[in-house]
C-alpha positions in Angstrom: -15.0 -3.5 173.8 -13.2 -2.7 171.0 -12.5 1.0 170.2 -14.5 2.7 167.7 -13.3 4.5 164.4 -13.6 7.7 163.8 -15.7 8.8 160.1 -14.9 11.5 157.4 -18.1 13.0 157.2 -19.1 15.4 154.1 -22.8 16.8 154.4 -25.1 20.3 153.8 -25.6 22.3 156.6 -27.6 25.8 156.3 -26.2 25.9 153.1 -22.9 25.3 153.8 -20.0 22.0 153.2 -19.4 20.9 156.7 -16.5 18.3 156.7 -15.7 17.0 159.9 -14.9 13.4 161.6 -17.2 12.0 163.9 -17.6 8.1 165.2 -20.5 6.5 162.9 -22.9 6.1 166.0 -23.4 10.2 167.2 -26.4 11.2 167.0 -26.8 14.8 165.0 -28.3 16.6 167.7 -24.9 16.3 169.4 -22.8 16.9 166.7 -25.0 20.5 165.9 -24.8 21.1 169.5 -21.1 19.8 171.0 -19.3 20.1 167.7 -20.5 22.9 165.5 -21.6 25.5 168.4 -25.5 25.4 166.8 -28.1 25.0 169.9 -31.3 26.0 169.1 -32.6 22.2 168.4 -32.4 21.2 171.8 -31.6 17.7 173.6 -35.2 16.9 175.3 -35.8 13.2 175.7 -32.9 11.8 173.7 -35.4 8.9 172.1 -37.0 10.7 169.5 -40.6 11.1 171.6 -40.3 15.2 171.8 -39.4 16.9 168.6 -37.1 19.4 170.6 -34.4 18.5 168.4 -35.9 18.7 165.1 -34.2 19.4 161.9 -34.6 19.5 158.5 -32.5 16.2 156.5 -33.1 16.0 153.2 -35.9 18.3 153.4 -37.9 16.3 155.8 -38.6 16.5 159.6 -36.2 14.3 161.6 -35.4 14.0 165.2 -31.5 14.8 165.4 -31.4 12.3 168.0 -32.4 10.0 166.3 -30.1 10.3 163.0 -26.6 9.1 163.6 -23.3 10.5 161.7 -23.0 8.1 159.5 -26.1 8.9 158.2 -24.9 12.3 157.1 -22.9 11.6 154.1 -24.2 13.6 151.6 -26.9 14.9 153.2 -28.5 18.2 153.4 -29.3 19.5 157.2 -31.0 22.3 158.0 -31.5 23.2 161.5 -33.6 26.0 163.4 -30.8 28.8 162.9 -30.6 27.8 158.8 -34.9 28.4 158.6 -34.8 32.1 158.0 -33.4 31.2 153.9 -36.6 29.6 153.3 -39.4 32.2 152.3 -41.8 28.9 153.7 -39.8 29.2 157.5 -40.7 32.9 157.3 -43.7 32.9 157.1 -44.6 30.2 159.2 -42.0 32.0 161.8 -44.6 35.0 161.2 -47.6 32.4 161.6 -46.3 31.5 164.9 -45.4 35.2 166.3 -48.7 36.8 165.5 -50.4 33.9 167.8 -47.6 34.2 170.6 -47.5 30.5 170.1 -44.8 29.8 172.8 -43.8 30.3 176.2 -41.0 29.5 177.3 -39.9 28.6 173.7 -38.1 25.1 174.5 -40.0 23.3 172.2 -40.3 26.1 169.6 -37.7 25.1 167.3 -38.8 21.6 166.6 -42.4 22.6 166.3 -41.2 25.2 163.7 -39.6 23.1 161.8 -42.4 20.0 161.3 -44.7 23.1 160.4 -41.8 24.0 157.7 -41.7 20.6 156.5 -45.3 20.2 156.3 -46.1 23.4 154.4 -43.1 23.1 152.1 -44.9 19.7 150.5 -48.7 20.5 151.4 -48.8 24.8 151.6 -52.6 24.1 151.3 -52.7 22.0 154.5 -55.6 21.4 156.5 -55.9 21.5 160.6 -55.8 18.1 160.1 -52.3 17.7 158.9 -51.4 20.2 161.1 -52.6 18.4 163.9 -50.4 14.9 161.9 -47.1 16.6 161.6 -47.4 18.2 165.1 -47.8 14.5 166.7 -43.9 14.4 166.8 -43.7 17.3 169.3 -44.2 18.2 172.6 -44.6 21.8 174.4 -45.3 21.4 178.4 -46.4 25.1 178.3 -48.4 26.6 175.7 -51.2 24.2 175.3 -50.9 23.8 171.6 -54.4 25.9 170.7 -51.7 29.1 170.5 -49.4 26.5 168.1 -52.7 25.6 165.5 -54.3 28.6 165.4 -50.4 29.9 164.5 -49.8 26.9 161.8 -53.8 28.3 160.2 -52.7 31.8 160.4 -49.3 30.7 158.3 -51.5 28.8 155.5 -53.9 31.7 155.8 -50.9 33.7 155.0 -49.8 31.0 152.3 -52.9 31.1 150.0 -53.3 35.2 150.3 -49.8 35.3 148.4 -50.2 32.7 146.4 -54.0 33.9 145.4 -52.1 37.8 145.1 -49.0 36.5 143.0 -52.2 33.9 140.5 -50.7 31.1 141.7 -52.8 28.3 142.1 
């Protein structure tokens, strides 16, 4: 087996130029993790089934296990400790608090970021899309009625500032 080279990487990350060299087939969620010190997406199942290690590429939901380095180039990454710049990630943070959505929070960081991704295209969501984006993610502890009725209270929240502020 031949060995494999190692790639000049140039992406986004929380806002920030992250230049580093990585071998084209690491997934993200180790380089976050092993390389750049950031752990709150987590390594759950490693095949993209539990949304533990979520993050933001391009704006979109993406398993970080599932997106490999060389996949980075240019890209823009936002992971669970990058949220708190969107005004969108704050108030679905605040969503999510209000309901004590989580337990043992695990899981929380993925969920919170497929809710992010959601409500920054569709703020006017239904429990139905809701329910959609969350298909990605699993919590073993909460249940997930804590989860919805914390994704409605962030849209609730949503449309009271957006109806305050005349936007429609």
């Amino acid at each position: 087996m031949s060995a494999t080279t190692s790639l000049p990487l140039r992406f986004r990350l929380n806002g920030e130029t992250v230049l580093l060299n990585a071998e084209p087939d690491r997934r993200l969620s180790d380089i976050l993790r092993e390389d750049l010190g950031l752990t709150a997406s987590k390594n759950g199942c490693g095949i993209g089934r539990c949304g533990a290690c979520m993050v933001l590429m391009n704006r979109q939901a993406v398993n970080g296990c599932l997106v490999m380095a060389w996949q980075l180039q240019d890209a823009e990454i936002i992971s669970p400790e990058g949220l708190d710049d969107l005004d969108i990630a704050r108030t679905v943070k605040a969503g999510l608090v209000q309901e004590n959505a989580f337990q043992c929070g695990y899981c929380a960081p993925g969920f919170t970021i497929s809710l992010v991704s959601l409500l920054g295209e569709r703020p006017d969501a239904t429990e139905a899309d809701v329910l959609t984006a969350l298909e990605g993610n699993v919590c073993r502890c909460t249940g997930y009625h804590s989860i919805i009725r914390g994704a409605l209270n962030a849209i609730d929240q949503i449309r009271a500032s957006q109806a305050s502020s005349g936007e429609d």
